[in-house]
C-alpha positions in Angstrom: 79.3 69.5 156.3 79.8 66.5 157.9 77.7 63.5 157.3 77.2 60.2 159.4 78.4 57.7 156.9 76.4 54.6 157.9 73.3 55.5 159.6 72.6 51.9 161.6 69.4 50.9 162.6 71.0 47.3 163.9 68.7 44.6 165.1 70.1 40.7 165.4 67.3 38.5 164.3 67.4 34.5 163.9 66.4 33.6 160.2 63.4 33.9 158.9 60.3 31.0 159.4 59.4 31.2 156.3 61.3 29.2 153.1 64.3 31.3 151.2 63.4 32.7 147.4 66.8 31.8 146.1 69.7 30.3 147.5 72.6 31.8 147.0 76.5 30.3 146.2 79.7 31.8 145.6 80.8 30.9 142.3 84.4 29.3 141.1 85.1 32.1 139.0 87.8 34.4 140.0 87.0 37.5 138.2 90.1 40.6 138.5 89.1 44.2 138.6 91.3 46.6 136.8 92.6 49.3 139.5 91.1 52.0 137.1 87.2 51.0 137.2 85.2 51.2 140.0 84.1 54.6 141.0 86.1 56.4 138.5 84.3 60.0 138.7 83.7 62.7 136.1 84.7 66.0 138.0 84.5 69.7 137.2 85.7 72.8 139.3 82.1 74.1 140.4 81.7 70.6 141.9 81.8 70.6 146.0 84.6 68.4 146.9 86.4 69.3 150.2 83.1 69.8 152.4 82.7 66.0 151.4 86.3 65.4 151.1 85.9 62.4 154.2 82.4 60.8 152.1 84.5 60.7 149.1 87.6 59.2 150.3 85.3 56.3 151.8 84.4 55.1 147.9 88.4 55.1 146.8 87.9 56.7 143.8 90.8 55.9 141.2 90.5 58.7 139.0 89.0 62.1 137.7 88.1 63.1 134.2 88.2 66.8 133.7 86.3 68.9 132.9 83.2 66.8 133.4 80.9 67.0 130.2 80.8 69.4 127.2 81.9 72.2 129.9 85.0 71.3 127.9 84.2 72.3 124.4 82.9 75.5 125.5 86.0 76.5 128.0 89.7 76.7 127.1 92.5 75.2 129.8 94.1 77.4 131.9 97.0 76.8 134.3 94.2 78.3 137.5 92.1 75.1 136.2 94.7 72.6 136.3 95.6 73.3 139.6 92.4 73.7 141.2 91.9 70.1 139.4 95.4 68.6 141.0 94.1 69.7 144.4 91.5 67.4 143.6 93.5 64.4 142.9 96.3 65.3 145.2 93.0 64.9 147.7 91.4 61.5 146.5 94.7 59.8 145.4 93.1 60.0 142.0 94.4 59.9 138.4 93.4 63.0 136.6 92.6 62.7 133.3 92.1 66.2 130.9 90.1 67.0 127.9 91.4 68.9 124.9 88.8 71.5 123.7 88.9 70.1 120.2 85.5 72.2 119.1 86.7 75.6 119.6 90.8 75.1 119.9 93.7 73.2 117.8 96.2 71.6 117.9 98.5 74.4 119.3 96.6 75.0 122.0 96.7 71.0 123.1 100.2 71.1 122.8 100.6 74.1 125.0 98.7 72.5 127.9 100.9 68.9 127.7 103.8 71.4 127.4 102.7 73.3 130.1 102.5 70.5 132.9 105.6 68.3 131.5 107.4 72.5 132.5 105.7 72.3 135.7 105.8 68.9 137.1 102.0 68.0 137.2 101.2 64.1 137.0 99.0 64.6 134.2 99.4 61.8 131.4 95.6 61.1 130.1 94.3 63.4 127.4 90.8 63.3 126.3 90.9 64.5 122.3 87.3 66.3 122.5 84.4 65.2 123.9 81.1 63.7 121.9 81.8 64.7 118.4 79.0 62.8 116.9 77.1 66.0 118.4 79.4 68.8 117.0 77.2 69.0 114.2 73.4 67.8 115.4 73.7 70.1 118.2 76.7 73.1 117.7 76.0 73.8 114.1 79.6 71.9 112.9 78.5 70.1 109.9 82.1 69.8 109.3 82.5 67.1 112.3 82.0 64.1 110.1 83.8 61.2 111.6 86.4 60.7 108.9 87.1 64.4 110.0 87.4 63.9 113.6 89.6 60.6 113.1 91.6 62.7 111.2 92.0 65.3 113.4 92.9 63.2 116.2 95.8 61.6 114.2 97.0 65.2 114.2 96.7 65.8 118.2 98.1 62.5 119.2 101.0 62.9 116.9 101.8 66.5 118.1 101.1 65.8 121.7 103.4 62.7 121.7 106.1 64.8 120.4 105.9 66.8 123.7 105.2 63.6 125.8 105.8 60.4 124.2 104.6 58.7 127.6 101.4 60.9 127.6 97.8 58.7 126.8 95.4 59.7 124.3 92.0 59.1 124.0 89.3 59.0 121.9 86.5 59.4 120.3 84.1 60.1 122.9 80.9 59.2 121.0 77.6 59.2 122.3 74.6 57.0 121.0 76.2 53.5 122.1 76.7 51.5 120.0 77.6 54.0 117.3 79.1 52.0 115.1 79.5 54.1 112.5 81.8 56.8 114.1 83.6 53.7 116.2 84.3 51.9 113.4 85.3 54.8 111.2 87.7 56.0 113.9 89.0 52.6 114.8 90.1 52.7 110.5 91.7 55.6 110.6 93.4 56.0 114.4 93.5 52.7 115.4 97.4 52.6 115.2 97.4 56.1 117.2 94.6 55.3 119.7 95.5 54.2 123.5 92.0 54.3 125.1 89.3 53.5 123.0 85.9 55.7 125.2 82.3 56.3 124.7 79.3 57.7 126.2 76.5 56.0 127.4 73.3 57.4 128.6 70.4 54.7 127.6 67.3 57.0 129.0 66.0 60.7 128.7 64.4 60.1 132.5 60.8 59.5 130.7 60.9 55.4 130.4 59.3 53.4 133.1 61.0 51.8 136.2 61.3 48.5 134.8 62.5 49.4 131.0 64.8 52.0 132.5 66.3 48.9 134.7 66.3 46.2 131.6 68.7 48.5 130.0 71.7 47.7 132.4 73.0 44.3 130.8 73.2 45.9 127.3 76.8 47.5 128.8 78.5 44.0 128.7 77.5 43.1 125.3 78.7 46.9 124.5 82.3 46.2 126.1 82.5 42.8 124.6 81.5 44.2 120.9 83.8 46.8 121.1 87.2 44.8 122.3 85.6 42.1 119.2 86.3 45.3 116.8 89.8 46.6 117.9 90.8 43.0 117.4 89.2 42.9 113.7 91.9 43.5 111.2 89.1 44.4 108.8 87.6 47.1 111.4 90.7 48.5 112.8 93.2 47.5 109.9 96.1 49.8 111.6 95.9 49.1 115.0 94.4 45.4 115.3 97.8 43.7 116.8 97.2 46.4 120.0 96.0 45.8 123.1 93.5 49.2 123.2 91.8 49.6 126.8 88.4 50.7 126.9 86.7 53.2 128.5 83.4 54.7 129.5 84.2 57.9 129.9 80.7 59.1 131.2 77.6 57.3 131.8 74.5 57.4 133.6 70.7 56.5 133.4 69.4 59.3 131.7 70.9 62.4 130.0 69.1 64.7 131.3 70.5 66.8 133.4 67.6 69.1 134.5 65.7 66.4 135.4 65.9 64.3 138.6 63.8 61.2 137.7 66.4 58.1 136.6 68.8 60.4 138.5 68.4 61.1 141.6 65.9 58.5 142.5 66.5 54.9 143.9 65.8 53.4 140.4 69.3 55.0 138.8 71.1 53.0 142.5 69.6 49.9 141.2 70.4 50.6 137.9 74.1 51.8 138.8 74.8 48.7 141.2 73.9 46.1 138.1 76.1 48.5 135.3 78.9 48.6 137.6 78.7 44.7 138.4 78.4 44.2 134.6 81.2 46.5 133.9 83.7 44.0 136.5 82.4 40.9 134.5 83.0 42.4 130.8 86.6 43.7 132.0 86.3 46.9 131.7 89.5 48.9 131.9 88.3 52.3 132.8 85.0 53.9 133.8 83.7 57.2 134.7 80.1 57.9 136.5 78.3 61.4 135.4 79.0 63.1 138.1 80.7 63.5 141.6 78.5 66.2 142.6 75.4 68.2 142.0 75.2 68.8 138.6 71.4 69.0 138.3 70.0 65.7 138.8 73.9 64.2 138.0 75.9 63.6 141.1 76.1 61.8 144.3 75.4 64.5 146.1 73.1 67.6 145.5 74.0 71.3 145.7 72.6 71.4 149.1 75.1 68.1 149.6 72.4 66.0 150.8 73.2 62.6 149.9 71.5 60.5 146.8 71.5 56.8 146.6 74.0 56.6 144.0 76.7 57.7 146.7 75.5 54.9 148.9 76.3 52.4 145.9 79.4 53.5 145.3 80.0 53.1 149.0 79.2 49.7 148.7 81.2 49.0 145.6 84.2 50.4 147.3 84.3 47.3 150.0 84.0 44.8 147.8 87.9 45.3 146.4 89.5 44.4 143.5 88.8 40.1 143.6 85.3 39.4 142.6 84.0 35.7 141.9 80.8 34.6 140.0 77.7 33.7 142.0 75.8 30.6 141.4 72.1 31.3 141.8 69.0 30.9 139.8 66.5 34.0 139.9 65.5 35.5 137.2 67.3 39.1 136.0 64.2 41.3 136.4 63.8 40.0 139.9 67.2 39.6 141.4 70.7 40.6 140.4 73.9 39.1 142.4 77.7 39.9 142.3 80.1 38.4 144.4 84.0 39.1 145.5 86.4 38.2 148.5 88.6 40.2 150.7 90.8 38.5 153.1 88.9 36.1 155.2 85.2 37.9 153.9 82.8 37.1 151.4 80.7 39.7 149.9 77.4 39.5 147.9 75.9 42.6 146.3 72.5 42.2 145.9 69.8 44.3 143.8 66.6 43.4 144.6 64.3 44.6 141.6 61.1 43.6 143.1 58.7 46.2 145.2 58.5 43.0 147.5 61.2 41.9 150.0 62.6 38.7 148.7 64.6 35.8 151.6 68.0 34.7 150.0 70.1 31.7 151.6 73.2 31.1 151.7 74.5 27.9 153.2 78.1 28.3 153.1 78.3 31.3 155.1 79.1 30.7 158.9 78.4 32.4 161.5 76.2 35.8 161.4 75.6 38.0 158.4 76.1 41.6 158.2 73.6 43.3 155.5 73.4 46.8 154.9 71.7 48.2 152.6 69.6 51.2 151.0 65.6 51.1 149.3 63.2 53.1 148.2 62.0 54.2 151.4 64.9 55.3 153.2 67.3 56.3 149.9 69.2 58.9 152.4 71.0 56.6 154.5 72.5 53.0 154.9 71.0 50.4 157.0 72.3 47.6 158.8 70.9 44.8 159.9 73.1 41.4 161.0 71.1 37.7 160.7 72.3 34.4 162.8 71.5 32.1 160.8 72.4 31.6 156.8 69.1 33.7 155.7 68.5 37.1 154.5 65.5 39.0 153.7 66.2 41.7 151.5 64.4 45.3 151.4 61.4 45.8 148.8 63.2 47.6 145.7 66.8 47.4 147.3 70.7 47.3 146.7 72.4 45.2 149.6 75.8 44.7 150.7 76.0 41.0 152.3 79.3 40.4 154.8 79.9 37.6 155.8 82.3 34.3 156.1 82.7 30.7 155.1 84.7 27.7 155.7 
């Protein structure tokens, strides 16, 4: 299948009569992006990826964690996997990154798999030690999964796999339940001499909370990021390891957990969500990130199983012009109405705008010279991009909307 990427309905329009909501400024700020961040993906092997292999190469996506969710702690490795999972990366230019089955394997059978692709050349270095703990016991009956035992454990896995590959990464603990300070801060006092990439879960909604509580939750990731990074540095939190420099990583996150369900999912409220989470992400300096899911895994993925497109890819599209520079935006609306995030590539300045409102909402920007080029996708047209270009330093954005504002400036 092959899909029209940007759908245009393109009209040129003067500015608007009537007076702007909020002007809009391009802040001092230079802000880097870690190569590793934006649109990292979690992928599995039942996904649909080369009928969509041209959509997905259009959002640059830096890497691949594998296998995508607990499909992992129920299903060993096997070399069939790992290559079906390099064709993949090979494909996207992606990292891939693999998880150990820690529920239902050991050690052994880690060290057979970083054996195994040192033997056979494959450019796999990332190992995810298990995947959500906290939940072995809750939900799989392992009341044994305590997190002093899972700290303990992973002590044994790095130490062994390192012995194969003492360039491999491993990572851990995978919590869910952000903030989880309890298994966090119990792994960090254990394995924080043995740790390379500190990741958790986050999932902030079961699909049930209304629109505008389900949105609220987005800034809570940078306080999350920031928190975290505070503890790795604590030599009373992470008494081995606090001299390191510990990247972090969201390994899997999305607006709701449930998978069954497409509401918060599939719906234009999870691409206004998404847009603010990954803008957040950028300004907290994250290191790595990976969205649940590339494809049609009930209501996870960009795409569903009949690879009709949701507007989470479209946000990801967006994210992927805005490169690796961003700058902070000066501007003064309120976060429940208008969220802004701002970078520059080249000669062009970009604005990505989420519009919160159910109301369409004029932004001005009086540096920009020359026309402006928005595109953008709302809640009424949520299967394909729009694009509209302005001549004169207004905007009006779409009623419950994530825009993509192009232009340039002296």
């Amino acid at each position: 299948m092959q899909l029209t990427l940007v759908v245009v309905t393109l009209i040129v329009l003067a500015a608007p009569a009537a007076a702007a909501d909020f002007e809009l400024k391009m802040g001092d700020e230079v802000i880097p992006v870690s190569p590793t961040l934006l649109n990292g993906m979690n992928y599995g092997n039942w996904m649909i990826l080369f009928d969509l292999l041209p959509e997905y190469k259009e959002l640059n996506i830096p890497l691949l964690r594998f296998p995508a969710g607990n499909y992992g702690d129920d299903n060993f490795l096997s070399a069939a996997s790992l290559r079906l999972l390099m064709m993949a990366a090979d494909a996207l230019d992606a990292i891939p990154m693999v998880q150990h089955n820690v529920f239902r394997g050991d050690v052994e059978e880690a060290v057979k798999w970083v054996r195994h692709v040192k033997e056979e050349g494959l450019p796999i270095r990332y190992w995810f030690i298990g995947n959500e703990p906290d939940l072995y016991g809750p939900n799989r009956g392992g009341t044994h999964w305590t997190p002093e035992y899972y700290a303990n454990k992973f002590r044994e896995y790095a130490i062994a796999i390192k012995e194969v590959d003492p360039d491999a990464i491993v990572i851990g603990p995978v919590v869910t339940g952000t903030p989880n300070e309890v298994w966090i801060k119990t792994f960090l006092r254990i394995a924080g001499d043995l740790v390379d990439v500190l990741a958790w879960q986050w999932y902030p909604s079961d699909g049930s909370m209304p629109e505008e509580q389900a949105l609220a939750t987005a800034k809570d990731v940078g306080d999350h990021i920031r928190m975290f990074r505070a503890w790795t540095k604590d030599p009373e939190i992470n008494p081995l390891g606090w001299e390191r420099e510990i990247p972090l990583f969201i390994s899997e996150f999305g607006l709701s957990w449930r998978t069954r369900h497409a509401r918060l999912l599939t719906d234009m409220t999870a691409g206004l969500w998404l847009a603010e989470v990954w803008g957040e992400m950028v300004h907290a300096e994250l290191e790595y990130a990976a969205y649940f899911a590339l494809q049609g895994t009930g209501g996870h993925g960009l795409f569903d199983v009949a690879l009709w497109p949701r507007p989470t890819y479209f946000v990801h599209w967006m994210l992927a012009q805005m490169g690796h520079s961003w700058r902070s935006v000066e501007y003064s609306a309120p976060s429940n109405v208008l969220r802004a995030y701002g970078s520059e590539v080249d000669d062009e300045c970009f604005f990505l705008l989420i519009n919160k409102q159910h109301d369409p909402l004029t932004v001005s920007i009086p540096e920009a010279v020359g026309p402006i080029t928005c595109l953008w996708i709302d809640d009424e047209e949520q299967h394909e991009l729009k694009e509209q270009i302005w001549e004169e330093g207004e905007v009006t954005l779409a009623a419950y909307s994530v825009s993509l504002i192009k232009f340039r400036r002296n």
